[in-house]
LUMVOSE-952363 format. One record per atom (N, C-alpha, C, CB): residue number from 1; atom name; x, y, z. Coordinates in steps of 0.05 Angstrom, whole numbers, plus 5000, padded with zeros to 4 digits. Glycine has a CB too. Example, Ala and Ser with C-alpha at 12.3 -4.5 7.8 and 13.67 -1.06 7.14 Angstrom:
<atoms>
<atom num="1" atome="N" xx="5264" yy="4886" zz="5156"/>
<atom num="1" atome="CA" xx="5246" yy="4910" zz="5156"/>
<atom num="1" atome="C" xx="5264" yy="4934" zz="5156"/>
<atom num="1" atome="CB" xx="5226" yy="4911" zz="5181"/>
<atom num="2" atome="N" xx="5257" yy="4955" zz="5142"/>
<atom num="2" atome="CA" xx="5273" yy="4979" zz="5143"/>
<atom num="2" atome="C" xx="5258" yy="5001" zz="5157"/>
<atom num="2" atome="CB" xx="5282" yy="4988" zz="5114"/>
</atoms>
This chain:
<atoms>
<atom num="1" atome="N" xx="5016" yy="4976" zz="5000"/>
<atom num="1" atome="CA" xx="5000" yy="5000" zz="5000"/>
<atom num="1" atome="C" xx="5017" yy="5025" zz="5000"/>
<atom num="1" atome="CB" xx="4981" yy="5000" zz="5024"/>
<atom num="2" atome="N" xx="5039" yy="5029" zz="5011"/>
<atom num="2" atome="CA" xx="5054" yy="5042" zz="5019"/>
<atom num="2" atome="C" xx="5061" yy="5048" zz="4979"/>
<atom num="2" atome="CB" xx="5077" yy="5028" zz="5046"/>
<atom num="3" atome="N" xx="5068" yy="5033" zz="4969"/>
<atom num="3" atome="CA" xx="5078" yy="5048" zz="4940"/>
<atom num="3" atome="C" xx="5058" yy="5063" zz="4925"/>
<atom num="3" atome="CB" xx="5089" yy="5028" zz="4918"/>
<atom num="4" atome="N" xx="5032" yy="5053" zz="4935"/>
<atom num="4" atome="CA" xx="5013" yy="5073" zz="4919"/>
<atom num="4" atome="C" xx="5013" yy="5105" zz="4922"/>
<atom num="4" atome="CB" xx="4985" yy="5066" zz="4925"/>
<atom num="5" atome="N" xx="5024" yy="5107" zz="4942"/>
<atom num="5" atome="CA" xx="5036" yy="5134" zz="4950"/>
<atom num="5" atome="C" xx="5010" yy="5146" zz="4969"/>
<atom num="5" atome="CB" xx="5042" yy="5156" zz="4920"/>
<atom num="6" atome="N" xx="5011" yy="5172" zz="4980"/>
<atom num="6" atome="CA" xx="5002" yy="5183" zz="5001"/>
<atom num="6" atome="C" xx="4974" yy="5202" zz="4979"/>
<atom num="6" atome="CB" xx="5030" yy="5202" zz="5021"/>
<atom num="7" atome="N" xx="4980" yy="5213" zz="4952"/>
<atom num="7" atome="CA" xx="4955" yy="5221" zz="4939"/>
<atom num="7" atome="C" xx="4930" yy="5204" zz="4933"/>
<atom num="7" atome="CB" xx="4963" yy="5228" zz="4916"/>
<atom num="8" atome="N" xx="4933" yy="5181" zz="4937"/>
<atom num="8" atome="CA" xx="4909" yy="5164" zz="4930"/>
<atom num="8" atome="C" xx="4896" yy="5162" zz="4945"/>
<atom num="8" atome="CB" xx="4911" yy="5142" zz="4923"/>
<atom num="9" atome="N" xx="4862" yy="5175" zz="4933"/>
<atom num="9" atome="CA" xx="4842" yy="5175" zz="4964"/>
<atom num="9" atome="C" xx="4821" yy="5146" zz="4947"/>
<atom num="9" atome="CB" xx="4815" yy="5219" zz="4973"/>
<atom num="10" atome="N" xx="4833" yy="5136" zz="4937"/>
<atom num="10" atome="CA" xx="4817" yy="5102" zz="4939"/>
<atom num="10" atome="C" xx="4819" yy="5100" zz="4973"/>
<atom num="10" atome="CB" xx="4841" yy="5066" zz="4917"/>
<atom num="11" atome="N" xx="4792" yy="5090" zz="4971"/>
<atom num="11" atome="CA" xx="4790" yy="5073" zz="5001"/>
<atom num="11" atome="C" xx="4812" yy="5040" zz="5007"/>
<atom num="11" atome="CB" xx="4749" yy="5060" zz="5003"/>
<atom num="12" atome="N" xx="4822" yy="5037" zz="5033"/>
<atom num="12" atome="CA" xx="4836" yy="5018" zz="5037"/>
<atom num="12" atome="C" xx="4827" yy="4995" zz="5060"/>
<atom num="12" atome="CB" xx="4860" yy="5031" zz="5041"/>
<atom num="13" atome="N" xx="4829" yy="4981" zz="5050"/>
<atom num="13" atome="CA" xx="4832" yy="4957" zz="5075"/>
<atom num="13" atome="C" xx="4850" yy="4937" zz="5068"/>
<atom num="13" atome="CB" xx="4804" yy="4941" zz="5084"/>
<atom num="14" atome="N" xx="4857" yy="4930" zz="5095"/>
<atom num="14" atome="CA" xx="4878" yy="4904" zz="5101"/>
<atom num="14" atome="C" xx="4857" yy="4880" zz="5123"/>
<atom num="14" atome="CB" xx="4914" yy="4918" zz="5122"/>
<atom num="15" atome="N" xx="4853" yy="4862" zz="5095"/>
<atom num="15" atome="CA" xx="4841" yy="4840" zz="5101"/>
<atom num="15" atome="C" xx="4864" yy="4806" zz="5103"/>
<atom num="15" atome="CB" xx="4816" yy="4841" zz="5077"/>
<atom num="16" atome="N" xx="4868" yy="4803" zz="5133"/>
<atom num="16" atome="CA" xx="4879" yy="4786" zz="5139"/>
<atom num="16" atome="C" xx="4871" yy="4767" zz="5142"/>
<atom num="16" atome="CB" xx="4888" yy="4789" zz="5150"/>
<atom num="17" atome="N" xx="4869" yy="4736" zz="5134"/>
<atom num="17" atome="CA" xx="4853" yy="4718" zz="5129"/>
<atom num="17" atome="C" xx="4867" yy="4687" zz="5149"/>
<atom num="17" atome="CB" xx="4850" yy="4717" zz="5094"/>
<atom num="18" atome="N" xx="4857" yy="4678" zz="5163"/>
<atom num="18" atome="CA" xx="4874" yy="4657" zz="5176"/>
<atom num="18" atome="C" xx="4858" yy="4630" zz="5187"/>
<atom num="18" atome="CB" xx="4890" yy="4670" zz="5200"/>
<atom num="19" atome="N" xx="4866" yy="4610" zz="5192"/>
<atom num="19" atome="CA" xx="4851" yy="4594" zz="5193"/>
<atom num="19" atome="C" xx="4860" yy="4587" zz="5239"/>
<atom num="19" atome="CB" xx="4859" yy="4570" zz="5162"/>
<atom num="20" atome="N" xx="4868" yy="4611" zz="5241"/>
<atom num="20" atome="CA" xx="4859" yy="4611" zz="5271"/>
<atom num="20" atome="C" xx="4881" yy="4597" zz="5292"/>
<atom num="20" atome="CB" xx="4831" yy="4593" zz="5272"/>
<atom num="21" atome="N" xx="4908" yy="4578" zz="5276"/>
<atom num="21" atome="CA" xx="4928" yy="4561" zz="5291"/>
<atom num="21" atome="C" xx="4941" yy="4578" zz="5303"/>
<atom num="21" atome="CB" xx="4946" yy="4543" zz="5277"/>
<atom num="22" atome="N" xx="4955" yy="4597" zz="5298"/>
<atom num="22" atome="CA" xx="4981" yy="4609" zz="5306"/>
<atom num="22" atome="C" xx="4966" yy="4635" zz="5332"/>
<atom num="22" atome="CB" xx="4999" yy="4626" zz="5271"/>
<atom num="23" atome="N" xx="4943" yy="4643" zz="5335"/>
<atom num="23" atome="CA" xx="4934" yy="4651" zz="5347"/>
<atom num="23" atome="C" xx="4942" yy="4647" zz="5388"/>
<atom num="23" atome="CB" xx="4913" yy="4644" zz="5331"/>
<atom num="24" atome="N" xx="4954" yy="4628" zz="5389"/>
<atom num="24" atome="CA" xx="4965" yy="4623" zz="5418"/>
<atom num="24" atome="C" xx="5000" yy="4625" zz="5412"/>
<atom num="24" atome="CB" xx="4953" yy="4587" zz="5433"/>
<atom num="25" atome="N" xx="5007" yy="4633" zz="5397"/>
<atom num="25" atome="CA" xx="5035" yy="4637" zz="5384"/>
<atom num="25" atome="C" xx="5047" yy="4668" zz="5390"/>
<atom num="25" atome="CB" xx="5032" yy="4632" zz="5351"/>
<atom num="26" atome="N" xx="5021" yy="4682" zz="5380"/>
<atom num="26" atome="CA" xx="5031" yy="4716" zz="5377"/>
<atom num="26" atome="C" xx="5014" yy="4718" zz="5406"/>
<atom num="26" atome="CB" xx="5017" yy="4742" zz="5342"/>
<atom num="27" atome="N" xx="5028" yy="4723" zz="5420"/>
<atom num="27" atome="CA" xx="5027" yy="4733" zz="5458"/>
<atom num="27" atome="C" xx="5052" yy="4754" zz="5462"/>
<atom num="27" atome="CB" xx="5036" yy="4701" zz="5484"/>
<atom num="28" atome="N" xx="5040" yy="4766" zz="5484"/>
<atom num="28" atome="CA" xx="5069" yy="4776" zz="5494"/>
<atom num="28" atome="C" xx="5078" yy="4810" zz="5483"/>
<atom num="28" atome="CB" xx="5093" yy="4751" zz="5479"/>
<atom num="29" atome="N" xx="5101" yy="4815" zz="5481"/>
<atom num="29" atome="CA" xx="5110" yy="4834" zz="5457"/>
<atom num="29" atome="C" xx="5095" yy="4830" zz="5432"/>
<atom num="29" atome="CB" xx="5140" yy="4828" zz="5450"/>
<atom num="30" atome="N" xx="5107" yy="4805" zz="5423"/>
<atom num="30" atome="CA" xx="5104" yy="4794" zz="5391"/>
<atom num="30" atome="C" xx="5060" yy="4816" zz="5390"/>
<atom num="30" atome="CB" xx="5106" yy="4735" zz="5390"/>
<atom num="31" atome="N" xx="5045" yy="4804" zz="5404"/>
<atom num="31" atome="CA" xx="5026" yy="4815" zz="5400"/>
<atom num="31" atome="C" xx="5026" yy="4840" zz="5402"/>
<atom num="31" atome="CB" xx="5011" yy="4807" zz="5411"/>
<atom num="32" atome="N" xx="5026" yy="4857" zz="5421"/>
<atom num="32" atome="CA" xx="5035" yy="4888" zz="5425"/>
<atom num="32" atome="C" xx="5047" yy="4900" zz="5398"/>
<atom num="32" atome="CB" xx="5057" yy="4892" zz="5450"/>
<atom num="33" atome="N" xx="5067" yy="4885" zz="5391"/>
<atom num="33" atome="CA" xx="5081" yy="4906" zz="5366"/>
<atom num="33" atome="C" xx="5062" yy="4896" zz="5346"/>
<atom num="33" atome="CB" xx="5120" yy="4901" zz="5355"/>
<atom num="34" atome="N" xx="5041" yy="4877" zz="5330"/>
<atom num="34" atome="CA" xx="5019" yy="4879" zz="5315"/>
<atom num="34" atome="C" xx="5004" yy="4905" zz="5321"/>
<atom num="34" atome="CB" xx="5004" yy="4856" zz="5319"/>
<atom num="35" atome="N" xx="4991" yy="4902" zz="5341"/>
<atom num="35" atome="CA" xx="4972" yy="4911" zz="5355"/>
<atom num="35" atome="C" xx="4980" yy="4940" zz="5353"/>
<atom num="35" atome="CB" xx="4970" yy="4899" zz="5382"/>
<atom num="36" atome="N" xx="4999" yy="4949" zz="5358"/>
<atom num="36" atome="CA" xx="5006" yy="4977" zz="5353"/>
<atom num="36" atome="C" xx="5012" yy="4986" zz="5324"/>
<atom num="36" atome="CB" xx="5029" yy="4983" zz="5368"/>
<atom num="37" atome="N" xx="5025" yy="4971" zz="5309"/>
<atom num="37" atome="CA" xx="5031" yy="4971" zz="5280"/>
<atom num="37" atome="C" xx="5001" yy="4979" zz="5266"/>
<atom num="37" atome="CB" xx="5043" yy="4940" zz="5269"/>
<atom num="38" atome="N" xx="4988" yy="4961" zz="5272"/>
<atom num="38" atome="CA" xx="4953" yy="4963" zz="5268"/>
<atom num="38" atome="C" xx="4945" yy="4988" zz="5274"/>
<atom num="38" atome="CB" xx="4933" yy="4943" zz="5288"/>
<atom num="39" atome="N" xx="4943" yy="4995" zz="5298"/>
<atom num="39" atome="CA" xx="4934" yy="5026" zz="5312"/>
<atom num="39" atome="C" xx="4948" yy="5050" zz="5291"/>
<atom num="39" atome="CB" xx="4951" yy="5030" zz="5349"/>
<atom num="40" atome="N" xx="4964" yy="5054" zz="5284"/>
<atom num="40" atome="CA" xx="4983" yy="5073" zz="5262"/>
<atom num="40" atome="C" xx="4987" yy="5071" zz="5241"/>
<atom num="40" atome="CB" xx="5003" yy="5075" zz="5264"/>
<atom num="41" atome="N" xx="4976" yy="5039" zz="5232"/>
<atom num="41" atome="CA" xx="4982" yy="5032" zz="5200"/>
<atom num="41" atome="C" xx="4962" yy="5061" zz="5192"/>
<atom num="41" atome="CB" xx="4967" yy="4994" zz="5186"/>
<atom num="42" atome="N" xx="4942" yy="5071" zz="5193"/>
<atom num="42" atome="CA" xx="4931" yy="5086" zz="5177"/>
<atom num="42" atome="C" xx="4900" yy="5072" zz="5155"/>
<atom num="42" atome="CB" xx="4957" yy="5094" zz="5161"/>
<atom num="43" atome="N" xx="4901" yy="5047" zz="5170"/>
<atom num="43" atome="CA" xx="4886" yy="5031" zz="5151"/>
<atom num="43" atome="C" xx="4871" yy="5016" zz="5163"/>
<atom num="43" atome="CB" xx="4898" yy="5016" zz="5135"/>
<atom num="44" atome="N" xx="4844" yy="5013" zz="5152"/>
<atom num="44" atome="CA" xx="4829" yy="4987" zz="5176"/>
<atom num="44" atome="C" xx="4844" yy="4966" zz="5172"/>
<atom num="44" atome="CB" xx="4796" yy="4974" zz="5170"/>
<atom num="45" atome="N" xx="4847" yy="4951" zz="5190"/>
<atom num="45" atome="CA" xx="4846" yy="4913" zz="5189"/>
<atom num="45" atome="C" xx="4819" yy="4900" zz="5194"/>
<atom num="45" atome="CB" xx="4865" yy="4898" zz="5216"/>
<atom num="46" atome="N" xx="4817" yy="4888" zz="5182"/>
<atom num="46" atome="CA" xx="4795" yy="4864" zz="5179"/>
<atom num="46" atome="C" xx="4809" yy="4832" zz="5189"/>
<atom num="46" atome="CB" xx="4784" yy="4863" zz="5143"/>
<atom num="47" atome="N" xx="4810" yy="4823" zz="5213"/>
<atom num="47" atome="CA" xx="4812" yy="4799" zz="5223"/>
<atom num="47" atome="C" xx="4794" yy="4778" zz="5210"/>
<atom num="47" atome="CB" xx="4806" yy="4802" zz="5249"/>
<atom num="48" atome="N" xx="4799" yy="4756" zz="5185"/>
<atom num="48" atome="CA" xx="4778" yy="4734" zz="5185"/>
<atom num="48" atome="C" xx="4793" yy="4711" zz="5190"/>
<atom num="48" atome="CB" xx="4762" yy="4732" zz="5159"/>
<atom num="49" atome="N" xx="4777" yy="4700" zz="5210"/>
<atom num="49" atome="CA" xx="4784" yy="4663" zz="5222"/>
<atom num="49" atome="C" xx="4768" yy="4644" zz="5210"/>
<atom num="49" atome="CB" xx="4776" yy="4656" zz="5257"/>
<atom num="50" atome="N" xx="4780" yy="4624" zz="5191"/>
<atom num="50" atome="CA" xx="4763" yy="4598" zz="5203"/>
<atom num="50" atome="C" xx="4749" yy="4585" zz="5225"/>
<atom num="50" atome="CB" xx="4773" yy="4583" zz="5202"/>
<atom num="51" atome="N" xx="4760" yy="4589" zz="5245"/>
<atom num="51" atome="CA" xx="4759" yy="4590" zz="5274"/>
<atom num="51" atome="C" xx="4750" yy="4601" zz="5294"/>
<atom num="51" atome="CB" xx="4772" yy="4592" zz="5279"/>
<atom num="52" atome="N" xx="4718" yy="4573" zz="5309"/>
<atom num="52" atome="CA" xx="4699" yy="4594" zz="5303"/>
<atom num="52" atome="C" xx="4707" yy="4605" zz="5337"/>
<atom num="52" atome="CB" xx="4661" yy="4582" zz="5291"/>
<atom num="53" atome="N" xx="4694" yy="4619" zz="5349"/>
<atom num="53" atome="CA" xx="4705" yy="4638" zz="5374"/>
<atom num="53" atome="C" xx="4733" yy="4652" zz="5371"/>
<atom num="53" atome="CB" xx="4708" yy="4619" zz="5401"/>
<atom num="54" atome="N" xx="4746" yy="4652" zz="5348"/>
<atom num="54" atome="CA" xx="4768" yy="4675" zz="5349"/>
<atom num="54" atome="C" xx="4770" yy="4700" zz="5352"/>
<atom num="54" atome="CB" xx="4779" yy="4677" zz="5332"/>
<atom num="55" atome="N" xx="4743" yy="4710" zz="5346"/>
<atom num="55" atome="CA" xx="4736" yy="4742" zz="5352"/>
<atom num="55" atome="C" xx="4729" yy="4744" zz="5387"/>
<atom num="55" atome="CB" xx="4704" yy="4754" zz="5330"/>
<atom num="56" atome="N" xx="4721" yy="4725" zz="5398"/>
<atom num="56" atome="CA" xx="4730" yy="4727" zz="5431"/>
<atom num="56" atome="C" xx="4728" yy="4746" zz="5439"/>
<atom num="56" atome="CB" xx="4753" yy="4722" zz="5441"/>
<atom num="57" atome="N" xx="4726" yy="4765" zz="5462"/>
<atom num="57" atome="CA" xx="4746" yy="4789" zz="5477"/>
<atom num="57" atome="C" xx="4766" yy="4784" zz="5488"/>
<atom num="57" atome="CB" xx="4738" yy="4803" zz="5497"/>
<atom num="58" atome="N" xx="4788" yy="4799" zz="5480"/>
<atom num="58" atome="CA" xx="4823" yy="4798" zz="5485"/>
<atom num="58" atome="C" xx="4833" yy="4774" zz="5462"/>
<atom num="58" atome="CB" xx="4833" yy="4784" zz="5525"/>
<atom num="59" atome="N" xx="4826" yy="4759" zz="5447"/>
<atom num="59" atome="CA" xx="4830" yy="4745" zz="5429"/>
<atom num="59" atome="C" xx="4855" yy="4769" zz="5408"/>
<atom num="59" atome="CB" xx="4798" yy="4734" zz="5417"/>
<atom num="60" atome="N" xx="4872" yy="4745" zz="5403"/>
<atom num="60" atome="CA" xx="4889" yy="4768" zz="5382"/>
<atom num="60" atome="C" xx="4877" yy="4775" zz="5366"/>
<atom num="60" atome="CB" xx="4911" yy="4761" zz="5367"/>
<atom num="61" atome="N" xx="4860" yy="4763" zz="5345"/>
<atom num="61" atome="CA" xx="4849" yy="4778" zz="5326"/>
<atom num="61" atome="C" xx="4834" yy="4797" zz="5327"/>
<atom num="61" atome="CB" xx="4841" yy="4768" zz="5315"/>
<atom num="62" atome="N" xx="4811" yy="4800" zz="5351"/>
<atom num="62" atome="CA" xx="4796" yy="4824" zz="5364"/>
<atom num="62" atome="C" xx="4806" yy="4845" zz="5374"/>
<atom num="62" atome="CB" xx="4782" yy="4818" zz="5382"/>
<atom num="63" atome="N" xx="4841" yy="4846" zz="5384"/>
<atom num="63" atome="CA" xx="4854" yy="4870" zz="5397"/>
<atom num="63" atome="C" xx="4872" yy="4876" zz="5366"/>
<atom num="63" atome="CB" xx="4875" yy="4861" zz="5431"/>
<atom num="64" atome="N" xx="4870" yy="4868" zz="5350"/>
<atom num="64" atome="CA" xx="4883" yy="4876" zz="5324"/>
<atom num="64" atome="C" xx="4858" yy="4892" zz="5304"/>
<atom num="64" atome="CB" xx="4897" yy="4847" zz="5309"/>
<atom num="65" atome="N" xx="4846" yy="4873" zz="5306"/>
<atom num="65" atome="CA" xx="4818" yy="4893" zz="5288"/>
<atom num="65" atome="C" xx="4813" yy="4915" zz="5299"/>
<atom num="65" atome="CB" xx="4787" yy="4880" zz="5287"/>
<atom num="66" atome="N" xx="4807" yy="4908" zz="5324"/>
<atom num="66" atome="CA" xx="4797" yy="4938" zz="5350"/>
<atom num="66" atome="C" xx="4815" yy="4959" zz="5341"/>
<atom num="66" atome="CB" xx="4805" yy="4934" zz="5391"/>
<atom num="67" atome="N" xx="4839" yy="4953" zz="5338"/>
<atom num="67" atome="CA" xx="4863" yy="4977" zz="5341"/>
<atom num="67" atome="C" xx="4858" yy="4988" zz="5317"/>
<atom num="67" atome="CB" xx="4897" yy="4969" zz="5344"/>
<atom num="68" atome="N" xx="4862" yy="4969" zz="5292"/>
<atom num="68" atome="CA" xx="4861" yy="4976" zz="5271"/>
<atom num="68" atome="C" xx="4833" yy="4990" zz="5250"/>
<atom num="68" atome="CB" xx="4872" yy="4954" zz="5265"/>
<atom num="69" atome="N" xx="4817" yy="4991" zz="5269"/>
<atom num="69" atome="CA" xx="4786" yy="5006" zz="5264"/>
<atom num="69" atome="C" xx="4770" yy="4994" zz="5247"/>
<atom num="69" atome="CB" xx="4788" yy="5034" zz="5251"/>
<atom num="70" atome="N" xx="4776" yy="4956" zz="5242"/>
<atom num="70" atome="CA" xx="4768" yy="4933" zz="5239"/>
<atom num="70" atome="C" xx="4748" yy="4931" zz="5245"/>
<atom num="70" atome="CB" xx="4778" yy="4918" zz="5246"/>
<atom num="71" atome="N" xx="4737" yy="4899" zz="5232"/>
<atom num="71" atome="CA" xx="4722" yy="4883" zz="5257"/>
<atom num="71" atome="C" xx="4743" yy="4851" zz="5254"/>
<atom num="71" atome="CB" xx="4677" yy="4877" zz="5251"/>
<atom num="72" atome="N" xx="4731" yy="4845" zz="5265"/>
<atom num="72" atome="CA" xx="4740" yy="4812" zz="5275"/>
<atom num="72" atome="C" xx="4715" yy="4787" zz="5259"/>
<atom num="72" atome="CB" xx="4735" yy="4810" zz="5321"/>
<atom num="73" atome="N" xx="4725" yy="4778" zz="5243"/>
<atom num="73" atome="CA" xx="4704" yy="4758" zz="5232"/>
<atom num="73" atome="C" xx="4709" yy="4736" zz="5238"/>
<atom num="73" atome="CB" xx="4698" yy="4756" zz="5205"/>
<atom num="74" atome="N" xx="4697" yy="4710" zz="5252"/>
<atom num="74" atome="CA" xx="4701" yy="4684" zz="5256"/>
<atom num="74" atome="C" xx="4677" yy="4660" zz="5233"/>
<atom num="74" atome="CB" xx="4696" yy="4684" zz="5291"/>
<atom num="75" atome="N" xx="4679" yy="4642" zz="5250"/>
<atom num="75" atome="CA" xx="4672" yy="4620" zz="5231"/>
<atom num="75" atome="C" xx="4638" yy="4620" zz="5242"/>
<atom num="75" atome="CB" xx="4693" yy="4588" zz="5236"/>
<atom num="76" atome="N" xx="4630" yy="4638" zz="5279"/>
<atom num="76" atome="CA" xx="4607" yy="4635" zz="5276"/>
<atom num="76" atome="C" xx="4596" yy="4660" zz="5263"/>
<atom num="76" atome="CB" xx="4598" yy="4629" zz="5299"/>
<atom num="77" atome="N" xx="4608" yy="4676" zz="5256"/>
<atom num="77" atome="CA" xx="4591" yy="4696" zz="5230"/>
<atom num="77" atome="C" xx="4589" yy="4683" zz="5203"/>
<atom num="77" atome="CB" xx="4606" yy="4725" zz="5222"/>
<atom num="78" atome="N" xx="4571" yy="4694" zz="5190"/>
<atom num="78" atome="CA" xx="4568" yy="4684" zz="5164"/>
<atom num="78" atome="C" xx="4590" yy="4700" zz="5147"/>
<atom num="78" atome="CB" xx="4537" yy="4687" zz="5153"/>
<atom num="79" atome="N" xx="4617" yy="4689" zz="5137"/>
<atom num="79" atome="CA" xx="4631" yy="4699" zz="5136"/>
<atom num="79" atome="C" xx="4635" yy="4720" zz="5109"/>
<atom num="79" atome="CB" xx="4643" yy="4683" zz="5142"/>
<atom num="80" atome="N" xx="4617" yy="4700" zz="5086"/>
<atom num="80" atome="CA" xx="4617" yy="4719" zz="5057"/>
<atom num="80" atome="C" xx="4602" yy="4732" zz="5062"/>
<atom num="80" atome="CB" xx="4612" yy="4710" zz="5029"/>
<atom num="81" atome="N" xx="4588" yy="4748" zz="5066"/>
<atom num="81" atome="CA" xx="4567" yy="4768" zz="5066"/>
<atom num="81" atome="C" xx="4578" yy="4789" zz="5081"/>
<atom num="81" atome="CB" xx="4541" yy="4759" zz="5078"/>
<atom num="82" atome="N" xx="4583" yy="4776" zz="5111"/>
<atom num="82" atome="CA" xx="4582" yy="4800" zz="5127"/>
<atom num="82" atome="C" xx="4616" yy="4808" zz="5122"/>
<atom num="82" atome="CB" xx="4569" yy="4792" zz="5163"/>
<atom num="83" atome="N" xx="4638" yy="4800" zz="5115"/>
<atom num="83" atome="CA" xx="4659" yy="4807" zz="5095"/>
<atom num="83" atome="C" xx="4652" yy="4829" zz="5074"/>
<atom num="83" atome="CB" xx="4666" yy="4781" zz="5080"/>
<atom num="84" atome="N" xx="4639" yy="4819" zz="5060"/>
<atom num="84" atome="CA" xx="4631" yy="4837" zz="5037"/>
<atom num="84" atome="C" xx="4613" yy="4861" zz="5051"/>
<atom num="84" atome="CB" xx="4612" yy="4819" zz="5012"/>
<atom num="85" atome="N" xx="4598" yy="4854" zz="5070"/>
<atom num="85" atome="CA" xx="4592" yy="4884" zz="5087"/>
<atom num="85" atome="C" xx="4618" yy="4907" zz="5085"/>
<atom num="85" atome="CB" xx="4588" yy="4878" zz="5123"/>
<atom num="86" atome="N" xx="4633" yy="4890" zz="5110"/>
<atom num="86" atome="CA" xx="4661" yy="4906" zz="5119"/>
<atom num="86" atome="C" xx="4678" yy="4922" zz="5090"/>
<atom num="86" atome="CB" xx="4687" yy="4877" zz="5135"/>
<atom num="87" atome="N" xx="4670" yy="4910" zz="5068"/>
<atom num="87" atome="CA" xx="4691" yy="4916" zz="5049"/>
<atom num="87" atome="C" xx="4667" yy="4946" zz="5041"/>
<atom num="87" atome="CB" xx="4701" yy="4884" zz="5021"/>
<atom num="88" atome="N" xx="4642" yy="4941" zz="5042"/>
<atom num="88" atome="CA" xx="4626" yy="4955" zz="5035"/>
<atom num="88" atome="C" xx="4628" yy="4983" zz="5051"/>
<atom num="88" atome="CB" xx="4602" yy="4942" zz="5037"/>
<atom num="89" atome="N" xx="4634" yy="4978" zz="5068"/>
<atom num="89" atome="CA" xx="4627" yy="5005" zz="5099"/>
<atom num="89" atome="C" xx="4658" yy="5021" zz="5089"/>
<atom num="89" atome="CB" xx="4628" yy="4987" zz="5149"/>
<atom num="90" atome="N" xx="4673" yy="5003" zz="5090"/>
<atom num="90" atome="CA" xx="4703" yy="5015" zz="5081"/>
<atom num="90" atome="C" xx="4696" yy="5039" zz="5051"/>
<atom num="90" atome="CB" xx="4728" yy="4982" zz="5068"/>
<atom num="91" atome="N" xx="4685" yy="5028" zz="5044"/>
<atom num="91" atome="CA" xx="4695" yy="5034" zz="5006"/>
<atom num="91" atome="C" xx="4672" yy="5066" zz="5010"/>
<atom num="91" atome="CB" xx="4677" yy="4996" zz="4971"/>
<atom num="92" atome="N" xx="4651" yy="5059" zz="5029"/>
<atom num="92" atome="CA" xx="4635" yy="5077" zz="5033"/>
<atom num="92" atome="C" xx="4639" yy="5109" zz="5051"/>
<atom num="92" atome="CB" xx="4617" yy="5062" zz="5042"/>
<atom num="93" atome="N" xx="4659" yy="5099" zz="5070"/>
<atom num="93" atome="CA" xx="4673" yy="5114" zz="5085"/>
<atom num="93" atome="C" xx="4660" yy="5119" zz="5120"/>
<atom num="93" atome="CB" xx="4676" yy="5140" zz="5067"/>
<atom num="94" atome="N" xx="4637" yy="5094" zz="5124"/>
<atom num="94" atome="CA" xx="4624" yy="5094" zz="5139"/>
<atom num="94" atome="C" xx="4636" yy="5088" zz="5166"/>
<atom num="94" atome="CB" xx="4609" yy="5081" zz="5130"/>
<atom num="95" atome="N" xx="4627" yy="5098" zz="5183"/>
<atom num="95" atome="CA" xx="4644" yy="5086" zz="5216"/>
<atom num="95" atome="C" xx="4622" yy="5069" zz="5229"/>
<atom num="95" atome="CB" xx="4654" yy="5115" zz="5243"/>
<atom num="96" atome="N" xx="4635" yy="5050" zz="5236"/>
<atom num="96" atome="CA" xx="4620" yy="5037" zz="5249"/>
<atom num="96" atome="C" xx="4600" yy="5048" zz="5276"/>
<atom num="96" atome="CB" xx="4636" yy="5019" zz="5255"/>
</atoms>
């Protein structure tokens, strides 16, 4: 995103897609420096899990979306639709 340069007012998101393993892995620091990276990227994140309770509270993917002005999608949301929401609210310039 960074090469498209700073003039482009296209709407952005960073949609991270995972199937939920590594999620007891990033703790610690390792989470914090996401988590902050997220908060300053300048960009939503969109958290999606296979995995269904990954959006949790305190769950990594929910303190990364949160920061990142995201949401958190798991396996108990219906994931194509309400995805294609998030991509929708973005493109629209809507706040949650």
């Amino acid at each position: 995103m960074r090469e498209r340069g700073g003039g482009d007012e296209r709407p952005r998101l960073i949609v991270y897609l995972t199937d939920g393993e590594d999620d007891n892995r990033l703790t610690g620091g390792d989470l914090e420096r996401v988590v902050d990276r997220a908060r300053t990227a300048g960009v939503p994140v969109a958290m999606v899990t296979l995995d269904s309770g990954a959006c949790d509270r305190d769950r990594p993917g929910t303190r990364i979306a949160e920061a990142g002005r995201g949401r958190c999608l798991d396996a108990g949301d219906d994931l194509v639709p309400t995805l294609r929401d998030e991509v929708a609210r973005i493109g629209t310039g809507e706040e949650r």
